[in-house]
Backbone and ligand atoms as CSV (ligand in chain L), in Angstrom:
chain,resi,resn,atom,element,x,y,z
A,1,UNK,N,N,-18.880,-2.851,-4.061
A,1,UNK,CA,C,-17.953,-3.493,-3.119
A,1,UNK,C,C,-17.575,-2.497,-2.030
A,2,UNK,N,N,-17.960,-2.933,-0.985
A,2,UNK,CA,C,-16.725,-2.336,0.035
A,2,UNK,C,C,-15.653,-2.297,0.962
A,3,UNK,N,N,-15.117,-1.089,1.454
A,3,UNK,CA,C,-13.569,-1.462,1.728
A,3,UNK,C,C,-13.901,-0.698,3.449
A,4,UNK,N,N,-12.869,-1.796,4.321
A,4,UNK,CA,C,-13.212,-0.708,5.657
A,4,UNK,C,C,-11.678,-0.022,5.807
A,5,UNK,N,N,-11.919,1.243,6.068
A,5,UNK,CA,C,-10.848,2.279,5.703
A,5,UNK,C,C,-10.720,3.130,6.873
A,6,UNK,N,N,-9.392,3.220,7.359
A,6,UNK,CA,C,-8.959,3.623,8.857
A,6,UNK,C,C,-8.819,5.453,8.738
A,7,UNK,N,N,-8.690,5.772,7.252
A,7,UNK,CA,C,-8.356,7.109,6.935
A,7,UNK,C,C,-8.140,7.702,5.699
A,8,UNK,N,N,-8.051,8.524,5.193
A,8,UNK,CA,C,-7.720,8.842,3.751
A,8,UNK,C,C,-6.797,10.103,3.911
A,9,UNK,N,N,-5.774,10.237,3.234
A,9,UNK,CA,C,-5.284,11.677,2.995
A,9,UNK,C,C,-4.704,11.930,1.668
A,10,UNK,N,N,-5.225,13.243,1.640
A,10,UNK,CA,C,-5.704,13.723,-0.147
A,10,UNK,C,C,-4.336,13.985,-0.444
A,11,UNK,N,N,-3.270,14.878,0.200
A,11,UNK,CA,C,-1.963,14.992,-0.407
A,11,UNK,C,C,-0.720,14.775,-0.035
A,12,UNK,N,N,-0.647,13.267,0.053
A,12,UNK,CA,C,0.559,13.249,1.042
A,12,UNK,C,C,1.895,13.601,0.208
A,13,UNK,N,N,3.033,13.853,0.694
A,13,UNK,CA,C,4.686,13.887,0.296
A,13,UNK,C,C,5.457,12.647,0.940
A,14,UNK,N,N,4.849,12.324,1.726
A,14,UNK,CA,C,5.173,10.577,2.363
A,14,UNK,C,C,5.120,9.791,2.201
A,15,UNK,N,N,4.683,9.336,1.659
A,15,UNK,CA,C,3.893,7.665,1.378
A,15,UNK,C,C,4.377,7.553,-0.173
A,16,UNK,N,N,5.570,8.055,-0.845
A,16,UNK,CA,C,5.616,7.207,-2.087
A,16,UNK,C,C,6.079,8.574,-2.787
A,17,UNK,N,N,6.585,8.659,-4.419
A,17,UNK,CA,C,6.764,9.868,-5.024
A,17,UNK,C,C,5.972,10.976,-5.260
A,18,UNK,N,N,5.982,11.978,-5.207
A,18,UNK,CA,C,5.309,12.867,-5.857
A,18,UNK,C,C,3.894,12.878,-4.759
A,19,UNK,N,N,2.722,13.273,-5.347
A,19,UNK,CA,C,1.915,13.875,-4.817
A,19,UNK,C,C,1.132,12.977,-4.648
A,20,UNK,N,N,0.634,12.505,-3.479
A,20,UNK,CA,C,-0.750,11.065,-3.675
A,20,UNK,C,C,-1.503,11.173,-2.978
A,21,UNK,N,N,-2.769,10.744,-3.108
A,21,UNK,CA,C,-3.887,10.105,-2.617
A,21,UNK,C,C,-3.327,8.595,-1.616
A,22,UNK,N,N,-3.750,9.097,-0.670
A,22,UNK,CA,C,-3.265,7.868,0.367
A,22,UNK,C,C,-4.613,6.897,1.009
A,23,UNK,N,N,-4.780,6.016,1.008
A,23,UNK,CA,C,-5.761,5.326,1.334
A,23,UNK,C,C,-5.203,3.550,2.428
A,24,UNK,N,N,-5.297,4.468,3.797
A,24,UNK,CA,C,-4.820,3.501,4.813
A,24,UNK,C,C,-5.993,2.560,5.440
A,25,UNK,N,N,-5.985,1.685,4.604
A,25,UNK,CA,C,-6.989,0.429,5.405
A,25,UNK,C,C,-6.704,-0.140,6.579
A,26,UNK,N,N,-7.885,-0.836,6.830
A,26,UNK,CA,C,-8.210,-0.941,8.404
A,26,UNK,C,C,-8.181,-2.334,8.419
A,27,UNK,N,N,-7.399,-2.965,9.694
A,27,UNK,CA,C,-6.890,-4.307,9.844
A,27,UNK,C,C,-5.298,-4.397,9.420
A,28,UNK,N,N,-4.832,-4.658,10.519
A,28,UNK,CA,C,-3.457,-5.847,10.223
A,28,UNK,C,C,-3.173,-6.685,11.171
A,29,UNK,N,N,-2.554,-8.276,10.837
A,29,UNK,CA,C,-2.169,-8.983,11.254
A,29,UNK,C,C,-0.596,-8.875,11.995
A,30,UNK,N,N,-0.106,-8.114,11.702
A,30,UNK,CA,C,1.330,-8.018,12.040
A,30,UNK,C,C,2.212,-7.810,13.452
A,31,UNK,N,N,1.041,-6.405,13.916
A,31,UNK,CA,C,1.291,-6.243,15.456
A,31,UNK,C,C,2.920,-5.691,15.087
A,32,UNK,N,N,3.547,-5.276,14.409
A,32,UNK,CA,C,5.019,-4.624,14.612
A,32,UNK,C,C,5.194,-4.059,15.687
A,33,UNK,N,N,6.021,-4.700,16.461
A,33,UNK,CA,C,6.807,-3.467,17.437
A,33,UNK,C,C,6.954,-2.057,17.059
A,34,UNK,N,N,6.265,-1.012,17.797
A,34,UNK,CA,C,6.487,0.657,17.688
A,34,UNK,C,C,5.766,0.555,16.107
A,35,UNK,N,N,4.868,0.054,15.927
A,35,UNK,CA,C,4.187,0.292,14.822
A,35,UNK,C,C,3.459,1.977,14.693
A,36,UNK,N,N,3.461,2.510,14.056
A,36,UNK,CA,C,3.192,4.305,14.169
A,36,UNK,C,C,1.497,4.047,13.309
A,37,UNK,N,N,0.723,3.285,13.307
A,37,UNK,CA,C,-1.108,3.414,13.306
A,37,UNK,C,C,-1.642,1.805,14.094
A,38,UNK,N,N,-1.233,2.058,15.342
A,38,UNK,CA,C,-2.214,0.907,16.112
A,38,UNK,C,C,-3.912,1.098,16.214
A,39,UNK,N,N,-3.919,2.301,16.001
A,39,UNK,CA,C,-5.245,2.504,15.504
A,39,UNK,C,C,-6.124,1.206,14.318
A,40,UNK,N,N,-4.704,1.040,13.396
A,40,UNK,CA,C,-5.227,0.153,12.480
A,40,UNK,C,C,-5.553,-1.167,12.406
A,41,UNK,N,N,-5.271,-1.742,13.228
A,41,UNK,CA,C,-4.909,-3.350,13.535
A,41,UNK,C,C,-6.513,-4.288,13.613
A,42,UNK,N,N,-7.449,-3.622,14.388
A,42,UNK,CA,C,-8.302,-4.496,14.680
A,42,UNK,C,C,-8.741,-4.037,13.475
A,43,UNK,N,N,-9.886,-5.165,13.114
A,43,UNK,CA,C,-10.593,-5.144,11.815
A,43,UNK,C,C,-11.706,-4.609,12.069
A,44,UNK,N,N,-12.365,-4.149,13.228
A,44,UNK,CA,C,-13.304,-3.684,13.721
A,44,UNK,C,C,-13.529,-2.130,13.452
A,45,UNK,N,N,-11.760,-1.922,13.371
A,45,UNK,CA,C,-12.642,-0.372,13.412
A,45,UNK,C,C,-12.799,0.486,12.075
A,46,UNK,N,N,-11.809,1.763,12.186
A,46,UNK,CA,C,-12.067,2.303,10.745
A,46,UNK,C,C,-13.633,2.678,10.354
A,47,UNK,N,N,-13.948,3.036,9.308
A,47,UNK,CA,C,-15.198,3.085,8.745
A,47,UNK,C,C,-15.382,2.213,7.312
A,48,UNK,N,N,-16.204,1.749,6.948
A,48,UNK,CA,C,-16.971,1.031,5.523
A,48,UNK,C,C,-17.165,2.067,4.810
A,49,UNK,N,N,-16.695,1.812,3.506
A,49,UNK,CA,C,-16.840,2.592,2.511
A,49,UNK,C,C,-17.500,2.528,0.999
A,50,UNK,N,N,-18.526,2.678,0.654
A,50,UNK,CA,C,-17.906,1.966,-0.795
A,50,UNK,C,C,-16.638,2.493,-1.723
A,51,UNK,N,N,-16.302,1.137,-2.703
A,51,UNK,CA,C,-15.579,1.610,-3.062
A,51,UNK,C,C,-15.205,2.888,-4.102
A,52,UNK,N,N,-16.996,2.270,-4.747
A,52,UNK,CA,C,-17.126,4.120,-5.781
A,52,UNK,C,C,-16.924,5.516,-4.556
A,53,UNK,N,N,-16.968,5.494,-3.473
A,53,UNK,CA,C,-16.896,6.924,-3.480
A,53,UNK,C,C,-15.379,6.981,-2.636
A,54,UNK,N,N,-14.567,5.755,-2.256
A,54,UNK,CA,C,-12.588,6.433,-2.510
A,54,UNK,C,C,-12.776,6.617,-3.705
A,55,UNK,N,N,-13.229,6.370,-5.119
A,55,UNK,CA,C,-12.609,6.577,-6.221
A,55,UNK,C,C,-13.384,7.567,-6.618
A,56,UNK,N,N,-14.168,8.206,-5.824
A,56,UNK,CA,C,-15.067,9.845,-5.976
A,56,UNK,C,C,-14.112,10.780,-5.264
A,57,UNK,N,N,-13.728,10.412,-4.457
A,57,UNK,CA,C,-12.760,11.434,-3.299
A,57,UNK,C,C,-11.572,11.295,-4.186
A,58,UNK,N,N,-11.030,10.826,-4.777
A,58,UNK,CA,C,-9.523,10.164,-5.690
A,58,UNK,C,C,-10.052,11.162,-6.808
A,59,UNK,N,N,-10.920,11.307,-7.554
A,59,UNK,CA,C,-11.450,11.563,-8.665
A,59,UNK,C,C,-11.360,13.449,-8.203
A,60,UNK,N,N,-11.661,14.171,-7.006
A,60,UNK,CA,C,-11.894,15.327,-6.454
A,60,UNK,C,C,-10.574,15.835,-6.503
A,61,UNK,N,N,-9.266,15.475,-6.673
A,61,UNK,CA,C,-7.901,15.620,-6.395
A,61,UNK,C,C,-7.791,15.082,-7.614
A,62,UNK,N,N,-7.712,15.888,-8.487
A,62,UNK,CA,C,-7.113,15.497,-9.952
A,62,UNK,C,C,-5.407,16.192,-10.067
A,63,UNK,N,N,-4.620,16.752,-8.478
A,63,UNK,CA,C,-3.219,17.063,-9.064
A,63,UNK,C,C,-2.143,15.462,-8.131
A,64,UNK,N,N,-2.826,14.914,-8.112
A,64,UNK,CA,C,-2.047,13.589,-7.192
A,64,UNK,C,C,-1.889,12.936,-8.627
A,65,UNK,N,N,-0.510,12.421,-8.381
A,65,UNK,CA,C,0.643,11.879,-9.242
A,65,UNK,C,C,-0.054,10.042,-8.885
A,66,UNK,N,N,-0.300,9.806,-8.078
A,66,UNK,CA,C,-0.666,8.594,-7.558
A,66,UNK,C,C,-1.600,8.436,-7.024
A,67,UNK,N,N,-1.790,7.125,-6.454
A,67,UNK,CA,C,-2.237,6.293,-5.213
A,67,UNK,C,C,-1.528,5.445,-4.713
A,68,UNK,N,N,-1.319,5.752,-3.064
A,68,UNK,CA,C,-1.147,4.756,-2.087
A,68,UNK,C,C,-1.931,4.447,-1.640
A,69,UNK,N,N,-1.586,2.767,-1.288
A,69,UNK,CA,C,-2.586,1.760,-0.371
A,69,UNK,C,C,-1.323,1.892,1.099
A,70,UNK,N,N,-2.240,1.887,1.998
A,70,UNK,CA,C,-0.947,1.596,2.590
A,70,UNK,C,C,-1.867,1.195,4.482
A,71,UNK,N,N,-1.346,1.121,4.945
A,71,UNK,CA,C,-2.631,0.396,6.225
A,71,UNK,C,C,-2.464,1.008,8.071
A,72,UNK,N,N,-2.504,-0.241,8.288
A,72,UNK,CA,C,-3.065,-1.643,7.921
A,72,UNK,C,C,-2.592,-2.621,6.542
A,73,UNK,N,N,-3.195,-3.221,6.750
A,73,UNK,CA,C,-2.498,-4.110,5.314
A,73,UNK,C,C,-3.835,-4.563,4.552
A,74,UNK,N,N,-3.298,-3.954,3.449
A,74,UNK,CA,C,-4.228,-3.608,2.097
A,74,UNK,C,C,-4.151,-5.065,1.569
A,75,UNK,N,N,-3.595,-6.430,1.938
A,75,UNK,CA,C,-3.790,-7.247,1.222
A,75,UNK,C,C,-5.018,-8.237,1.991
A,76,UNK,N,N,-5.266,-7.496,3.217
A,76,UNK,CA,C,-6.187,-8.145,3.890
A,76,UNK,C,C,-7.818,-7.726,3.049
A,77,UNK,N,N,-7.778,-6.492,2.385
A,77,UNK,CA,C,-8.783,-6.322,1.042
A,77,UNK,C,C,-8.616,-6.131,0.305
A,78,UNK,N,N,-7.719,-7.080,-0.379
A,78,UNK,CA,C,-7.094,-7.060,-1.219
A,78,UNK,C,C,-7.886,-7.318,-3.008
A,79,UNK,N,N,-8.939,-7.952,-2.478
A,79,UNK,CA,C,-10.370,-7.170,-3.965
A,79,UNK,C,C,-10.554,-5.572,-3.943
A,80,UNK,N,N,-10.925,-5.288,-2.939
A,80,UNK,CA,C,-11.557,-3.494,-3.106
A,80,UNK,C,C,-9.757,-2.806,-3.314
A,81,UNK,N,N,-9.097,-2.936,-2.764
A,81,UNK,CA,C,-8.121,-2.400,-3.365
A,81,UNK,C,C,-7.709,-2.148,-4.648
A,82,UNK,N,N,-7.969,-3.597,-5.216
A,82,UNK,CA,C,-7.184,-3.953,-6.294
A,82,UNK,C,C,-8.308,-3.121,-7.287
A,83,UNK,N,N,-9.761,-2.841,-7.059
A,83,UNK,CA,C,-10.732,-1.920,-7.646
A,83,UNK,C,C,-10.224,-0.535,-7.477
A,84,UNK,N,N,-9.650,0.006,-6.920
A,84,UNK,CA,C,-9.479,1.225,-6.515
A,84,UNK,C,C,-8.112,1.575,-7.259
A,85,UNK,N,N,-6.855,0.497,-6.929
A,85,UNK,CA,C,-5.893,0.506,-8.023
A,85,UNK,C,C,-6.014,0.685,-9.759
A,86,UNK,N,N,-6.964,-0.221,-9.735
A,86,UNK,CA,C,-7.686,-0.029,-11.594
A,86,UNK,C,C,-7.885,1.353,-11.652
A,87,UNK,N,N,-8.764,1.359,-11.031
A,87,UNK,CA,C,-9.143,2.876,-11.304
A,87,UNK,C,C,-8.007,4.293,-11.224
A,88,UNK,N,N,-7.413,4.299,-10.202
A,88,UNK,CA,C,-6.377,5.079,-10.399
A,88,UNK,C,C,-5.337,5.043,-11.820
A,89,UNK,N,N,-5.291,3.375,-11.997
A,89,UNK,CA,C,-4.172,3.487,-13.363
A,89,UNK,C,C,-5.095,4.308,-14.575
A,90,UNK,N,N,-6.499,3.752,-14.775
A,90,UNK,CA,C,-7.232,3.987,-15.627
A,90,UNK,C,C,-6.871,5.578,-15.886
A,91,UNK,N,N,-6.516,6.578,-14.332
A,91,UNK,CA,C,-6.581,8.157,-14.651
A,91,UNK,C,C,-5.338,8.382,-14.816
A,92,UNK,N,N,-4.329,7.199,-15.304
A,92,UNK,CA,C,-2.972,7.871,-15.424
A,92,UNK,C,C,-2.444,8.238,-13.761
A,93,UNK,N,N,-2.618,7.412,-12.873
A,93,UNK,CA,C,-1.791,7.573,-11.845
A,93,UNK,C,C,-0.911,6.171,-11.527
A,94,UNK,N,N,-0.103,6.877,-11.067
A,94,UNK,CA,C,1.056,5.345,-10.836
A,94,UNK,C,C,0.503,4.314,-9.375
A,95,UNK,N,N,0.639,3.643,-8.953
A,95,UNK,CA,C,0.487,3.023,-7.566
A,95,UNK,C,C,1.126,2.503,-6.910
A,96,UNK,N,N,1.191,2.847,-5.838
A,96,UNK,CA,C,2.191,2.028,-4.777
A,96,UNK,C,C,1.500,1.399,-3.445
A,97,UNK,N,N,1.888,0.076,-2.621
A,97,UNK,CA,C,1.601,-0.547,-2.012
A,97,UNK,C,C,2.145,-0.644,-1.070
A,98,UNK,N,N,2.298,-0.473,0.270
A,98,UNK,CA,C,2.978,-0.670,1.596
A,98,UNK,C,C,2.292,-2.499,2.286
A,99,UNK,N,N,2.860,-3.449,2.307
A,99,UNK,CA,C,2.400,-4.463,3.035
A,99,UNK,C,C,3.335,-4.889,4.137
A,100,UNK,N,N,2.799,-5.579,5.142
A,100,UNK,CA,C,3.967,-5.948,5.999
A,100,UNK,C,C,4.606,-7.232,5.328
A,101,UNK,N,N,3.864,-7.907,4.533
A,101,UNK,CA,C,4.424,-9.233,3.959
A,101,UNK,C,C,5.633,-8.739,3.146
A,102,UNK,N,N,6.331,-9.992,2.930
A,102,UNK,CA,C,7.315,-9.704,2.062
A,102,UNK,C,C,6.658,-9.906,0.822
A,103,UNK,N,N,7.139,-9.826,-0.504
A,103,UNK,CA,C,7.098,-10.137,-1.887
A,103,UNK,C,C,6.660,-11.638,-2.000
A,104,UNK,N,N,7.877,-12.345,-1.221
A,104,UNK,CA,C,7.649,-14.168,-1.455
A,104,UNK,C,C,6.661,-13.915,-0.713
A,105,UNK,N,N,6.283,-14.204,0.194
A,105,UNK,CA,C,4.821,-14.467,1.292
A,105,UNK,C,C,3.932,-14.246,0.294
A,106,UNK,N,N,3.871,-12.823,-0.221
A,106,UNK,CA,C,2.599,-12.535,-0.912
A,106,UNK,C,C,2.556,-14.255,-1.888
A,107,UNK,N,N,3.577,-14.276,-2.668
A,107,UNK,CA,C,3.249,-15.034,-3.546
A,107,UNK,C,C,3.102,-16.408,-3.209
A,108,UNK,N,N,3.777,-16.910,-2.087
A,108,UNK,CA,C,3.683,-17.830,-1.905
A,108,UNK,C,C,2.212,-18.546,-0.904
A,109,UNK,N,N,1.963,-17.449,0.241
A,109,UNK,CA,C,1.423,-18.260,0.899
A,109,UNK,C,C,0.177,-17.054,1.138
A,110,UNK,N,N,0.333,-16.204,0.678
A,110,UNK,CA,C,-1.488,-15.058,0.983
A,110,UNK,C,C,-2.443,-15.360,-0.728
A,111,UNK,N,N,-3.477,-16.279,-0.280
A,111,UNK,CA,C,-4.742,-16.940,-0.928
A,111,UNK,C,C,-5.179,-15.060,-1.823
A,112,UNK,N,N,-4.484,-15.214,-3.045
A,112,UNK,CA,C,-5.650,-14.186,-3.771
A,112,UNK,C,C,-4.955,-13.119,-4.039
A,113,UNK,N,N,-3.306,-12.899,-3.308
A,113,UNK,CA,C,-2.556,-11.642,-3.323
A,113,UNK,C,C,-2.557,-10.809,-4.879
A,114,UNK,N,N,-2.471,-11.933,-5.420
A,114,UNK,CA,C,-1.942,-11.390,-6.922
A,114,UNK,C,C,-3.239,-10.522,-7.983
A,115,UNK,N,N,-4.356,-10.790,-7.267
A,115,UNK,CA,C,-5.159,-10.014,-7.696
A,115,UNK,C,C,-5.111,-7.968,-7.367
A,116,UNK,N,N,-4.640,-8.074,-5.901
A,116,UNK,CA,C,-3.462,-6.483,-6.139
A,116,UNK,C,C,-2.307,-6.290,-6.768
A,117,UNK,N,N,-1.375,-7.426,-6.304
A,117,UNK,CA,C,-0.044,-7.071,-6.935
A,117,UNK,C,C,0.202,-7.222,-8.251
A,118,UNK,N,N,-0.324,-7.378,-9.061
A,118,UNK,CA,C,-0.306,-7.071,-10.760
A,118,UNK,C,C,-0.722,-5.574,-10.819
A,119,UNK,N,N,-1.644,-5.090,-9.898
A,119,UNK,CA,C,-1.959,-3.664,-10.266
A,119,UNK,C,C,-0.714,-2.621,-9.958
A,120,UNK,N,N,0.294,-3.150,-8.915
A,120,UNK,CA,C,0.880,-2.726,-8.164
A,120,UNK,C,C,2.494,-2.124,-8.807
A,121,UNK,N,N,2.760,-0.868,-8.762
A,121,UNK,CA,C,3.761,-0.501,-9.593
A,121,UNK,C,C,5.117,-0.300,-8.659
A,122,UNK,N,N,4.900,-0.135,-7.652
A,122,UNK,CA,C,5.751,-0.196,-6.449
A,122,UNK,C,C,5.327,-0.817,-4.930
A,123,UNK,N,N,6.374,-1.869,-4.320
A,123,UNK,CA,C,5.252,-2.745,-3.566
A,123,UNK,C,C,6.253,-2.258,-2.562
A,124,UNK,N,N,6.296,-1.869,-1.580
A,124,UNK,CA,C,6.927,-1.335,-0.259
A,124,UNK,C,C,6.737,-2.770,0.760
A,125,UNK,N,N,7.600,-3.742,0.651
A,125,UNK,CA,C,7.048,-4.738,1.348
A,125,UNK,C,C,8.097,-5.149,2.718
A,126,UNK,N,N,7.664,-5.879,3.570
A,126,UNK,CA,C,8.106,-6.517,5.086
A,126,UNK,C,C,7.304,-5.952,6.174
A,127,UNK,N,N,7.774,-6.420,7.234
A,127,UNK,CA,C,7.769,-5.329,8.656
A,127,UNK,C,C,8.152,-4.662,9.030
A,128,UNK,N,N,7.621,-3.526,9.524
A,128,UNK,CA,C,8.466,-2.968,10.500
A,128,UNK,C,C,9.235,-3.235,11.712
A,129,UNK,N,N,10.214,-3.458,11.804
A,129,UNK,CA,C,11.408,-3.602,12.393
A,129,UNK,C,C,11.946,-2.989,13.566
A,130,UNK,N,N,11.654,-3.010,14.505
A,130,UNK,CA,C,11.685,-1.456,15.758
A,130,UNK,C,C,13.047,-1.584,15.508
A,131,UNK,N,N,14.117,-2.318,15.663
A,131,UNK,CA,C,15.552,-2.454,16.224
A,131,UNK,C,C,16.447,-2.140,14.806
A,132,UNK,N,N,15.754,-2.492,13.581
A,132,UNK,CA,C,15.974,-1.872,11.949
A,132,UNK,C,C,15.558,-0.345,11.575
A,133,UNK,N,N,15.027,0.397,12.286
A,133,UNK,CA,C,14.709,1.396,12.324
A,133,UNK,C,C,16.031,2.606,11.921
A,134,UNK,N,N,15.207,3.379,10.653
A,134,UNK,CA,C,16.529,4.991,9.898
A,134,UNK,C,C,15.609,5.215,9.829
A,135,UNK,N,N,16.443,6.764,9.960
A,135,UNK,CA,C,15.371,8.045,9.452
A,135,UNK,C,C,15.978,8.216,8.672
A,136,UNK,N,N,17.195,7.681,7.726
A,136,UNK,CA,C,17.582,7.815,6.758
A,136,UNK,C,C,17.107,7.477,5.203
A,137,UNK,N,N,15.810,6.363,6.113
A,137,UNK,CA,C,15.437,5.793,4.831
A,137,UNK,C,C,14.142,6.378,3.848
A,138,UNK,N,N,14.556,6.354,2.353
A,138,UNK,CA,C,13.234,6.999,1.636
A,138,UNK,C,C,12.137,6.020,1.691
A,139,UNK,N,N,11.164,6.564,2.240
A,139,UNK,CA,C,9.656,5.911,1.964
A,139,UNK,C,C,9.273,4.610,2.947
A,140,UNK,N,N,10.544,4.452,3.880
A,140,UNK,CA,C,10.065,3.455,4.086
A,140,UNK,C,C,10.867,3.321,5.925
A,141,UNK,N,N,10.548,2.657,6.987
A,141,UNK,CA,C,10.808,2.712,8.643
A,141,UNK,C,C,11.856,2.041,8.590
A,142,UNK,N,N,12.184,0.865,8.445
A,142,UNK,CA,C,13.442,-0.302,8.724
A,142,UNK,C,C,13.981,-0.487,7.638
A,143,UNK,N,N,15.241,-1.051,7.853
A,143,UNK,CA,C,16.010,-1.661,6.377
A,143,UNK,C,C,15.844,-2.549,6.046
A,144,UNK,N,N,14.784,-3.309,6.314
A,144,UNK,CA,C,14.438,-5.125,6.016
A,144,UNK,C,C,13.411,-4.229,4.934
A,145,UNK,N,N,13.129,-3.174,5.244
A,145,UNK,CA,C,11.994,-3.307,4.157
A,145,UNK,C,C,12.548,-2.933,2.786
A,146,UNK,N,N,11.946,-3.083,1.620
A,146,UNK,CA,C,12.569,-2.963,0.414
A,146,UNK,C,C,11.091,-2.248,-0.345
A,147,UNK,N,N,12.201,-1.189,-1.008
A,147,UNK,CA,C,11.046,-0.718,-2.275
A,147,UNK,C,C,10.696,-1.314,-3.660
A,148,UNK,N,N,10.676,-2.071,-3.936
A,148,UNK,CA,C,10.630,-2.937,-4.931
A,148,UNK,C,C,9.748,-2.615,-6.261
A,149,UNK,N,N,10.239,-1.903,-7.018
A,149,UNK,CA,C,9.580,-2.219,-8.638
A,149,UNK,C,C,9.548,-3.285,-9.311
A,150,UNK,N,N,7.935,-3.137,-9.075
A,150,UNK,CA,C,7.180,-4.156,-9.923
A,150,UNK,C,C,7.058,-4.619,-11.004
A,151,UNK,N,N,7.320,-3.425,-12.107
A,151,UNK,CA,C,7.260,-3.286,-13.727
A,151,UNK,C,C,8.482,-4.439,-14.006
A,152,UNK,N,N,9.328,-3.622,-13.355
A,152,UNK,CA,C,10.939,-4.545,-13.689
A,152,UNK,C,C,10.540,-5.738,-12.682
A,153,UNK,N,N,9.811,-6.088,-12.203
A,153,UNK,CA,C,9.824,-7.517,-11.445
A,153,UNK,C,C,9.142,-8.563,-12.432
A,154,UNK,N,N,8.353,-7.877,-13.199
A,154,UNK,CA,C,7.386,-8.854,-13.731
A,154,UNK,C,C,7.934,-8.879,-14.807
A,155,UNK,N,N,8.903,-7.924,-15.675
A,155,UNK,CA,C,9.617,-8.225,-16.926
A,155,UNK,C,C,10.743,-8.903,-16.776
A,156,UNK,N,N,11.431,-8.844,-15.862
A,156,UNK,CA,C,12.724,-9.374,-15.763
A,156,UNK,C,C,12.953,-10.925,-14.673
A,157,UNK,N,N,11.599,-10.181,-13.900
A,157,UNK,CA,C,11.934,-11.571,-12.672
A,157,UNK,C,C,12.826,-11.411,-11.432
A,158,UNK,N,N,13.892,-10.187,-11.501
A,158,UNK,CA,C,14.574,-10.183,-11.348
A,158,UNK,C,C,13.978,-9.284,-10.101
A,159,UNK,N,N,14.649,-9.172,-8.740
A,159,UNK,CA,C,13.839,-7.856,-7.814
A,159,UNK,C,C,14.699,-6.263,-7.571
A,160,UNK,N,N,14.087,-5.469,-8.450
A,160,UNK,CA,C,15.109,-4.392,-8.614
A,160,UNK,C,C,14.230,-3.106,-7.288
A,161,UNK,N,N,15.573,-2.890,-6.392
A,161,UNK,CA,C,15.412,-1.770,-5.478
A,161,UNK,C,C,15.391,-0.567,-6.126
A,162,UNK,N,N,14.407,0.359,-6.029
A,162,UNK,CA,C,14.288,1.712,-6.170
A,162,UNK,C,C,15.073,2.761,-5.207
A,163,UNK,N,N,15.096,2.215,-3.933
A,163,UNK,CA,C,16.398,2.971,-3.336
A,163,UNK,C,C,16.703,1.966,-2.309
A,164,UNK,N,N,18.089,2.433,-2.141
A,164,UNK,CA,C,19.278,1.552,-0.772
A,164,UNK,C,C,19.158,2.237,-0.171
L,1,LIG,S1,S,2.442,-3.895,8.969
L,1,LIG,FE1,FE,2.350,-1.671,9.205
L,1,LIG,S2,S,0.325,-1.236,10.106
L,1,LIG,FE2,FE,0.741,-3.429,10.382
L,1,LIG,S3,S,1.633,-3.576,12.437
L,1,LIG,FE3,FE,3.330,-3.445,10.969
L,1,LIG,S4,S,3.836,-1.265,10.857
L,1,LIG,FE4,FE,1.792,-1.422,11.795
């Protein structure tokens, strides 16, 4: 399978806890105002990858605590992702997801979402917000967006924030 991929970075401190493997796909629908990777948007660009060799480059960095998906919007490949997620849990790494959708959207109205978001241990979901915009905030640009654990979403139902 493959995934078209705008970039990779082996150790980020940004994108989620601890130490990760970041994997920013190529394509989004969203267009956010002051979006910070317009690079990513058209589906055109980026490069094709397969997916065995992100999970060869993932596999080369055995001190990353994780994987992030993060974009572009990863639910637009949202199969090769959700391959690349397996695989990371498989090595004992946690995962986290940046989408512009919210949580409901995913579930309600994106054809196939749930084939990532079951893999998904933290889902960083909405838009970016130009006029919602902190630099106060952990992990994430605007305050519409929410960090949302998944574990406790799917046991409880209930949508529990990881930080305010
Ligand atoms: S969802 Fe993310 S990548 Fe897409 S336009 Fe918004 S800020 Fe940019």
């Amino acid at each position: 399978m493959k995934i078209r991929v705008a970039g990779i970075t082996q150790d980020s401190i940004v994108d989620g806890k601890g130490l990760r493997f970041v994997v920013f796909t190529q394509g989004c629908p969203h267009r956010c105002k002051g979006c910070h990777n317009p690079e990513t948007h058209t589906l055109y660009g980026g490069k094709m990858m397969e997916v065995e060799e992100v999970i060869a480059q993932m596999d080369a960095n055995p001190l990353c605590d994780g994987l992030t998906l993060s974009g572009g919007e990863p639910f637009f490949q949202q199969f090769a992702c959700a391959e690349i997620a397996k695989a990371a849990k498989a090595r004992g790494m946690n995962v986290w997801c940046y989408t512009g959708y919210t949580l409901q959207q995913l579930e309600k109205h994106v054809p196939n979402a749930d084939v990532l978001l079951r893999e998904v241990d933290v889902l960083v979901d909405g838009r970016y917000v130009q006029e919602l915009r902190s630099l106060e905030l952990d992990y994430r640009g605007s305050t519409n967006q929410r960090v949302i654990d998944m574990n406790a979403y799917r046991e409880t139902g209930e949508i529990t924030l990881l930080y305010k």
